[in-house]
GUMAR-488817 format. One record per residue (C-alpha): residue in three letters; residue number from 1; z, y, x; chain. Coordinates in nm, 4 decimals, padded with zeros to 6 digits. Layout:
BEGIN
     r     k         up      north       east   c
   ALA   NUM          Z          Y          X   A
...
This chain:
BEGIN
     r     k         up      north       east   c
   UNK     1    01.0333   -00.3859    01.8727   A
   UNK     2    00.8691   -00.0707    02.0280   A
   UNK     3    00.7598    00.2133    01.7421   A
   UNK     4    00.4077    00.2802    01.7347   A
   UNK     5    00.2300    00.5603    01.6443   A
   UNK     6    00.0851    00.5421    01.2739   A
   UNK     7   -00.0843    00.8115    01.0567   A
   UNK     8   -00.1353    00.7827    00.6866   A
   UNK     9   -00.4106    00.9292    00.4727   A
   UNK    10   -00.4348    00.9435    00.0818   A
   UNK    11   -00.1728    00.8470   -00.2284   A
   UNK    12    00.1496    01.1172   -00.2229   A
   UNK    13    00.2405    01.1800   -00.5062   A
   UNK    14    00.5009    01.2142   -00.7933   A
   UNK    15    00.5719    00.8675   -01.0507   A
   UNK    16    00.7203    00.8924   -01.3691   A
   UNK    17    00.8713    00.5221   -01.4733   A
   UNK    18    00.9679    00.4402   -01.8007   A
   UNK    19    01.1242    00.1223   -01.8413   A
   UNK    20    01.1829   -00.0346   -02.1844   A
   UNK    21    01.5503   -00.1604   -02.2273   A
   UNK    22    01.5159   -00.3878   -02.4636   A
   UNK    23    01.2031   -00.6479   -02.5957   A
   UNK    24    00.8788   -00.4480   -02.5631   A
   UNK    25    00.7394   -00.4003   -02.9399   A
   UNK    26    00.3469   -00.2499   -02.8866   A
   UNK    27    00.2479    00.0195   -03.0999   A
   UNK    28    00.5882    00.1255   -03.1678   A
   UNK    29    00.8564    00.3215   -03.0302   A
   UNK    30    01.0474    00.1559   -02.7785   A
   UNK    31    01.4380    00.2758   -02.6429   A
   UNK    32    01.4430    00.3070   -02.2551   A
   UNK    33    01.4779    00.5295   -01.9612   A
   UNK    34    01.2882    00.7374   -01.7079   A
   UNK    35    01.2674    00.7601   -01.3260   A
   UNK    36    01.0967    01.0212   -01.1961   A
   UNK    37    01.0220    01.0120   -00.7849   A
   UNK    38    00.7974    01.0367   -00.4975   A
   UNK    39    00.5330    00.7664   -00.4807   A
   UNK    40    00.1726    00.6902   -00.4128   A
   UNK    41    00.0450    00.3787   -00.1949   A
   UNK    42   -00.0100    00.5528    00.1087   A
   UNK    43    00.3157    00.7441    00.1386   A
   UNK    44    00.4977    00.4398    00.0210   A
   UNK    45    00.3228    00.2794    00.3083   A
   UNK    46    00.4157    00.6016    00.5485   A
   UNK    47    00.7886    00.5898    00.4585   A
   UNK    48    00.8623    00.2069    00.4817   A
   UNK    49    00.6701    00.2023    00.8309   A
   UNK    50    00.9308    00.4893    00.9244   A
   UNK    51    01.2020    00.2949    00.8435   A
   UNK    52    01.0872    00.0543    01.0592   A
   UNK    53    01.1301    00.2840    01.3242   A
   UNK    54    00.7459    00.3767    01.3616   A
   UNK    55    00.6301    00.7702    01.4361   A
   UNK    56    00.4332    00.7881    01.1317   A
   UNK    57    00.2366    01.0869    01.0222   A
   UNK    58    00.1312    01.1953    00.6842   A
   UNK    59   -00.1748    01.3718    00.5544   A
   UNK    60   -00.2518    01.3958    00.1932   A
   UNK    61   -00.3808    01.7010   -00.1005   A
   UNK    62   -00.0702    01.8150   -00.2666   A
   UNK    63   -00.0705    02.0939   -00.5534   A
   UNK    64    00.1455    02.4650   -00.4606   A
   UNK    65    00.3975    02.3193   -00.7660   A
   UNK    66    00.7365    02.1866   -00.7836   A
   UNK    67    00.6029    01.7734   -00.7894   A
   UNK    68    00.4867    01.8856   -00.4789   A
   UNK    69    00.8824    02.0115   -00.3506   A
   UNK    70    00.9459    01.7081   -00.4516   A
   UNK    71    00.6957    01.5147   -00.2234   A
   UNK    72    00.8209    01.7142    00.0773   A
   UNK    73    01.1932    01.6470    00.0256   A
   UNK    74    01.1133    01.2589    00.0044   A
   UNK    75    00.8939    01.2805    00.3102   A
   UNK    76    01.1655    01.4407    00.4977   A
   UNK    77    01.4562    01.2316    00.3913   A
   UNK    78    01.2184    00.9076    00.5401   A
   UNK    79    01.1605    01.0529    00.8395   A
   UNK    80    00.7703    01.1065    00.7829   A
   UNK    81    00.5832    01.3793    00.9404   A
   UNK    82    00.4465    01.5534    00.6120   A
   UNK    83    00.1148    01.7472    00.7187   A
   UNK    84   -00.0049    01.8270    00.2837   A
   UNK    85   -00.3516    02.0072    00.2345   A
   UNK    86   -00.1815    02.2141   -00.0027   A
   UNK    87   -00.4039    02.3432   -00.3054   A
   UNK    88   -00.1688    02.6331   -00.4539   A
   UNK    89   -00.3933    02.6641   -00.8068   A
   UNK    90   -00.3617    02.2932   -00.8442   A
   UNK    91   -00.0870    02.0532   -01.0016   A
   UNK    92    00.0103    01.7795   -00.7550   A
   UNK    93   -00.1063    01.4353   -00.8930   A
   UNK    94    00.1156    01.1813   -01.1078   A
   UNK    95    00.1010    00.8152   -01.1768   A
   UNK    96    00.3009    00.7561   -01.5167   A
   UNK    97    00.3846    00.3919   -01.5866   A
   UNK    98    00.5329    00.1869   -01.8774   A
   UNK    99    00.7799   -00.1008   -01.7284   A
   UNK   100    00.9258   -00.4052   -01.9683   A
   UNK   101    01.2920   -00.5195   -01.9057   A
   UNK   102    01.2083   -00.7843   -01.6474   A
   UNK   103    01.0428   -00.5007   -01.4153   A
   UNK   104    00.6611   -00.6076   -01.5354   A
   UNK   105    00.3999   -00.3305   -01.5730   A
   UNK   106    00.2902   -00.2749   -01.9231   A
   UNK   107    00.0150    00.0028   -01.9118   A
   UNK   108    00.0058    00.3107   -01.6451   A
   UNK   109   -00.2187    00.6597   -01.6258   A
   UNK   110   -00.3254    00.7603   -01.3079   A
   UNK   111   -00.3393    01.1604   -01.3313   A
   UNK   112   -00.5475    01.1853   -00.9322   A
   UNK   113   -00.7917    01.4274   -00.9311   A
   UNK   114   -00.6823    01.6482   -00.6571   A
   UNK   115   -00.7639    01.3732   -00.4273   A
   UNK   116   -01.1517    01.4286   -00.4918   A
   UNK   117   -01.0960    01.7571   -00.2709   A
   UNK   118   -01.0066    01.5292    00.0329   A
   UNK   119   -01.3805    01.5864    00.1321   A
   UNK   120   -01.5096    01.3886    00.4321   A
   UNK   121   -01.5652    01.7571    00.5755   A
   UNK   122   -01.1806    01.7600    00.6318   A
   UNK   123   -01.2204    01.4905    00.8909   A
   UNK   124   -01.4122    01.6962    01.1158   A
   UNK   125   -01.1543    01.9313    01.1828   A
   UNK   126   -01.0275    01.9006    01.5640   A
   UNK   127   -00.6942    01.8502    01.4767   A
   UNK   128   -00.7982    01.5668    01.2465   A
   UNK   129   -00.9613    01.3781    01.4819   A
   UNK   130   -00.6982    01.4114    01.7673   A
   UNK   131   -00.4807    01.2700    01.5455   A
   UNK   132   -00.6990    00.9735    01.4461   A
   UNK   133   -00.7692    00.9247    01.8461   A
   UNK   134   -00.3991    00.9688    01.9133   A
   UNK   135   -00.2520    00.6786    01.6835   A
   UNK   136   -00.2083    00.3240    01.7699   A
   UNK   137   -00.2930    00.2789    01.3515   A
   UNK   138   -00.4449    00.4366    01.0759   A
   UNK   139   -00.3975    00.3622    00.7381   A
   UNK   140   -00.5610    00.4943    00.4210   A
   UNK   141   -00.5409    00.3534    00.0543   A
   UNK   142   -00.8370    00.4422   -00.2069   A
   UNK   143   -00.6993    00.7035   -00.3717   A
   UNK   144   -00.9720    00.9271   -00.1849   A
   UNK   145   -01.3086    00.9621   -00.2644   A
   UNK   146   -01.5452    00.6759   -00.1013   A
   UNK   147   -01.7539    00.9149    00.0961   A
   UNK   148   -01.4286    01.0252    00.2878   A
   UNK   149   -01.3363    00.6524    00.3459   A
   UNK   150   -01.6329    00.5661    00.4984   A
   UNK   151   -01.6489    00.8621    00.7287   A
   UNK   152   -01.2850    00.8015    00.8437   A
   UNK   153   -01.3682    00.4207    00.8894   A
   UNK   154   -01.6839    00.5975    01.1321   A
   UNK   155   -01.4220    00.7972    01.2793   A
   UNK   156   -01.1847    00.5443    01.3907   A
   UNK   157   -01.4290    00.3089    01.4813   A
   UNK   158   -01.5402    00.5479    01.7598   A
   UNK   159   -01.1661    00.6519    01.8319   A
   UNK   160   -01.1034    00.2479    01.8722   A
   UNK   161   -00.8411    00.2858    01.6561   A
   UNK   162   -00.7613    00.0171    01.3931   A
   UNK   163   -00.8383    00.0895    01.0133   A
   UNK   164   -00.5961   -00.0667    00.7285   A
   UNK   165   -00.6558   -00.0141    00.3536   A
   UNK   166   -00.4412   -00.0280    00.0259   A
   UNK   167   -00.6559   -00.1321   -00.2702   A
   UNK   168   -00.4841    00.0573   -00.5591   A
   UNK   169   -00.6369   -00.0550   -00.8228   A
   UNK   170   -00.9598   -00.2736   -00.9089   A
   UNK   171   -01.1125    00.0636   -01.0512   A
   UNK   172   -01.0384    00.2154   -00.6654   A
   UNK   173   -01.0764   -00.0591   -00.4466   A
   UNK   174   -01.4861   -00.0695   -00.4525   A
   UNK   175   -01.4682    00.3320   -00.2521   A
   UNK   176   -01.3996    00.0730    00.0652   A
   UNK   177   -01.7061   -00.1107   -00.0255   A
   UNK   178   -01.9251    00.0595    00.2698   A
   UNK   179   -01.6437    00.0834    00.4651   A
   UNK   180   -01.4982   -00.3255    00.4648   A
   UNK   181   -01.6627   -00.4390    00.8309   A
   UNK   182   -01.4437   -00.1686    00.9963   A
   UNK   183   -01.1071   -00.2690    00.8423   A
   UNK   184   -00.8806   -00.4488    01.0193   A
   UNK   185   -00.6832   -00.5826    00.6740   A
   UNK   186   -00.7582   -00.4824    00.3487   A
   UNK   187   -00.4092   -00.5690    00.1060   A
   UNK   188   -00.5227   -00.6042   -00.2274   A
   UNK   189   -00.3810   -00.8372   -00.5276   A
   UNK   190   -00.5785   -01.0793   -00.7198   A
   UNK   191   -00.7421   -00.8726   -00.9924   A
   UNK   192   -00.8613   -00.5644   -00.7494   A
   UNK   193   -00.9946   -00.8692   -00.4956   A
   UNK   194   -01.1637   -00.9745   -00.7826   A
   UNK   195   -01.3382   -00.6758   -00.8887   A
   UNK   196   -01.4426   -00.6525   -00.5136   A
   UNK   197   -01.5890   -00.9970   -00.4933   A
   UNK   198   -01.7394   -01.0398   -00.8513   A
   UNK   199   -01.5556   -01.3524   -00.8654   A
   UNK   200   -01.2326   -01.5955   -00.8578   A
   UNK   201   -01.2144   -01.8871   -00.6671   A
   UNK   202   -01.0784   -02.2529   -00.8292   A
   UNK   203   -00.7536   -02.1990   -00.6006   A
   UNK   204   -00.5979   -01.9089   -00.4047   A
   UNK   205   -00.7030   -02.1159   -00.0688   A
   UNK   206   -01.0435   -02.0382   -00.1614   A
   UNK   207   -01.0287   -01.6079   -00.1561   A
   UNK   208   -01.0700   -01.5855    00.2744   A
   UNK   209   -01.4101   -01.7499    00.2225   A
   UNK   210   -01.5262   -01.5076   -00.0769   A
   UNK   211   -01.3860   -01.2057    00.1036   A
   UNK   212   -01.5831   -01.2685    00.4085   A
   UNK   213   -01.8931   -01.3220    00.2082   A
   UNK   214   -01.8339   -00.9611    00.0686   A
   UNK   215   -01.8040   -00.8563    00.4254   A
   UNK   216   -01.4486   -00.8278    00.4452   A
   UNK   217   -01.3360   -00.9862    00.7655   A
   UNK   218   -00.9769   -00.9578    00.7443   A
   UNK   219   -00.7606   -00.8987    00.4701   A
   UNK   220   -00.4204   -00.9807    00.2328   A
   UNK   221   -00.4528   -01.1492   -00.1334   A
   UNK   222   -00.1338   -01.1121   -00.3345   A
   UNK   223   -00.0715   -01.3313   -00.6893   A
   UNK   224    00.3084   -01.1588   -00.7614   A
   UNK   225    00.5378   -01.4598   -00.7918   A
   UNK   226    00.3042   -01.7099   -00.6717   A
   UNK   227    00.1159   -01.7513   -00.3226   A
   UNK   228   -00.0225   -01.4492   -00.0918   A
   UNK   229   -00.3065   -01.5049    00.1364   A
   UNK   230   -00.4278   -01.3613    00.4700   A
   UNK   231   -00.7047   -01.3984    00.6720   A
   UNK   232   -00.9023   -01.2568    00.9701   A
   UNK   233   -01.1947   -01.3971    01.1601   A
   UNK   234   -01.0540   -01.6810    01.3252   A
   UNK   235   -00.7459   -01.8199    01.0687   A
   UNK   236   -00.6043   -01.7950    00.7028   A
   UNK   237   -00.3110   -01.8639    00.5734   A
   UNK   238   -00.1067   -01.8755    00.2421   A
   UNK   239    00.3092   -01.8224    00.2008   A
   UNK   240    00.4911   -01.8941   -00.1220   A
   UNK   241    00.7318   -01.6461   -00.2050   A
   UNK   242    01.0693   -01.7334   -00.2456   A
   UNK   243    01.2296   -01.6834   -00.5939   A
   UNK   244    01.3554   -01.3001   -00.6130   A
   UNK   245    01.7196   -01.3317   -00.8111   A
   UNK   246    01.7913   -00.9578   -00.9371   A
   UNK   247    01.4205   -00.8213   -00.9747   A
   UNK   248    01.4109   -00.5113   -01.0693   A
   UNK   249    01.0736   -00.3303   -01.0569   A
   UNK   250    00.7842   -00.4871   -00.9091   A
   UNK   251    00.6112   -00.0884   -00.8505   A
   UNK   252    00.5953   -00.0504   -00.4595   A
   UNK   253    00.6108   -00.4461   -00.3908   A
   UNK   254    00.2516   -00.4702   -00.2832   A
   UNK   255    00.3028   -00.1426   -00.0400   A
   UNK   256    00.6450   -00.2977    00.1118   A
   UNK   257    00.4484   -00.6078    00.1983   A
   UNK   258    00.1499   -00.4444    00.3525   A
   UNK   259    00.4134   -00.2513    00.5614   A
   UNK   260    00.5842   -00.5731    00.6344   A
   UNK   261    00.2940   -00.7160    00.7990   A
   UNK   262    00.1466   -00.4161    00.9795   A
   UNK   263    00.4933   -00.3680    01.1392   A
   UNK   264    00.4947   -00.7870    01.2730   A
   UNK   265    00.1354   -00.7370    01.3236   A
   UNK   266    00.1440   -00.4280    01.5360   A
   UNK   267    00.4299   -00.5842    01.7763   A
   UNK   268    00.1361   -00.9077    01.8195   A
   UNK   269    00.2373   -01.1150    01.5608   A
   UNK   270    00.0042   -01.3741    01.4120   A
   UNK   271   -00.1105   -01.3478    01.0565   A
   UNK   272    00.1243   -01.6849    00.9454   A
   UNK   273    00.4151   -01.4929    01.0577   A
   UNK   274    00.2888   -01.1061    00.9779   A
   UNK   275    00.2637   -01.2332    00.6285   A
   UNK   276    00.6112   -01.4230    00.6338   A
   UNK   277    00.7453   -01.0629    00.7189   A
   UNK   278    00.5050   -00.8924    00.5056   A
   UNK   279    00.6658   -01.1159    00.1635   A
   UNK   280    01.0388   -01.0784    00.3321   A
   UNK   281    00.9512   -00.6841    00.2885   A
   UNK   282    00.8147   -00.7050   -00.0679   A
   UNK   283    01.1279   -00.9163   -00.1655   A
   UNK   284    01.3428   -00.6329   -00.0502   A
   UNK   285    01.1148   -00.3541   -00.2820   A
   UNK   286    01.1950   -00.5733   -00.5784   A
   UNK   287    01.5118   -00.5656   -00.5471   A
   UNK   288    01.5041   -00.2209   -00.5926   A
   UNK   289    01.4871    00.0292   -00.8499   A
   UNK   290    01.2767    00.2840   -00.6309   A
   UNK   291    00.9172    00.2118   -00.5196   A
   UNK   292    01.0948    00.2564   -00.1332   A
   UNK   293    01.4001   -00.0078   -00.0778   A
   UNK   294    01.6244    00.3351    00.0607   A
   UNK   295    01.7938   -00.0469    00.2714   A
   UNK   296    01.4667   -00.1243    00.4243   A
   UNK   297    01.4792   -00.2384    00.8045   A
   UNK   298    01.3984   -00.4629    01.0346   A
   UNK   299    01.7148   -00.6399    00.9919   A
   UNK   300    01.6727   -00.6624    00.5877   A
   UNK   301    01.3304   -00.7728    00.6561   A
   UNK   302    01.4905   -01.0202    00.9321   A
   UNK   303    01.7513   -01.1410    00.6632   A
   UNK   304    01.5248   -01.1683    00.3636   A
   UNK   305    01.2834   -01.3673    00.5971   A
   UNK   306    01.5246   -01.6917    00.5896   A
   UNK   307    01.4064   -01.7300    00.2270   A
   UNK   308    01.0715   -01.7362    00.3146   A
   UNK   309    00.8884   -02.0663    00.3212   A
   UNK   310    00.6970   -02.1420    00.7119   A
   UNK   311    00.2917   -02.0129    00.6652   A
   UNK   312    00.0497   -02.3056    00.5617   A
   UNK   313   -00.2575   -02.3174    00.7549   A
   UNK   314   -00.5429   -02.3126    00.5628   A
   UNK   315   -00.9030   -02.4789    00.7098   A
């Protein structure tokens, strides 16, 4: 499989985990642990895709602090190509989450306000849009501001260069809202495609045709344990995830499966098998204790892919 070329925009940042070792008792001190390491959707996105052996490229606000050290060293141990708009008066941004035992989120706080300064005004620069003509990819999550997505969805369009997204959140995901006819997949899980649509469908066979109504035209629907969906204009299809023995945090799952799938998609593959690859990926991230699997590959995705149930094809 030849690399591509890929640059990332938005999420780098630093996540504090604390996972509860015991039964989780709300309102009440709980015994655990803490984790503290690079994270953010987009640079999870950058450094799985350059473990895949992809040129990737990453450009995101950072703060002149030490979270921000600590960004750098991650993105240079993953081989990324860390470009940071570095603010020096301004702390890096955080995402603090509480995890139970079995690796479920219990609450997070999302500290991302530097990102507001990733102004649409920053896409103008020359250099900016070289590298936007330059890359076989470009993908952003909606950590920016929704004014900067929709200019670099403008931009690409005219650079013919194709456009992924990574929801975040169903606060975040309505900044692509002007910007969803120029994506080439949205990934999203069932609660942020919900807060896009307005709606949930009787069955998960039934989110391709809502999507497309909202004027998405291609895009991933993830339900954790149970079936993921992907679409474009022409097919859908759904995968059932095999059962994960070992889980271990699910944080980063979502982001190993949209790199999954933009790595089989990107070398032609169709969506039935780009999301066989894409859940092959994600089984690998929850496996792990880091939001990155440090043993993702194309051979751990190739392994973890004879677990994976054939694609269904939906009408």
């Amino acid at each position: 499989m030849t690399g591509r070329t890929i640059l990332v925009m938005g999420g780098a940042h630093v996540d504090r985990r604390g996972r509860i070792a015991g039964d989780t008792a709300p309102g009440a001190s709980n015994p655990g642990s803490w984790l503290v390491e690079a994270g953010g959707g987009g640079f999870n996105v950058a450094r799985n895709l350059a473990r895949l052996r992809h040129a990737v490229r990453l450009v995101s606000p950072r703060g002149g602090d030490p979270e921000g050290e600590l960004v750098a060293t991650a993105a240079l141990a993953a081989g990324v190509e860390d470009t940071p708009f570095v603010f020096l008066d301004r702390a890096t941004p955080s995402y603090t989450a509480i995890i139970e035992r079995n690796g479920d989120l219990v609450i997070a706080l999302a500290d991302m306000d530097l990102y507001r300064l990733f102004s649409p005004r920053r896409l103008e620069q020359r250099a900016m849009r070289a590298a936007i003509a330059a890359a076989d990819l470009v993908v952003t999550d909606a950590n920016l501001p929704a004014e900067t997505l929709t200019r670099l969805a403008h931009a690409a369009k005219a650079a013919h260069t194709p456009l992924a997204g990574i929801a975040i959140s169903p606060a975040k995901v309505g900044r692509f809202r002007a910007a969803l006819d120029s994506l080439a997949f949205l990934f999203m899980n069932e609660a942020e495609a919900r807060a896009l649509t307005g709606a949930t469908p009787a069955e998960t066979a039934g989110w391709p045709d809502l999507l497309r109504k909202s004027g998405l035209a291609a895009g991933v629907v993830t339900r954790g344990s149970r079936e993921a969906v992907a679409f474009d204009r022409q097919t859908a299809v759904l995968v059932r995830p095999p059962q994960i023995a070992g889980l271990c945090d699910v944080t980063g799952a979502g982001d190993a499966l949209a790199s999954g799938f933009l790595d089989a998609w990107l070398a032609g593959g169709p969506p039935g098998e780009a999301l066989r690859r894409g859940v092959a990926a994600a089984a690998i991230a929850l496996r792990s204790p880091r939001a990155v699997a440090e043993n993702m590959s194309g051979d751990a995705i190739a392994a973890a892919l004879a677990h994976v149930p054939p694609a269904e094809i939906l009408p």
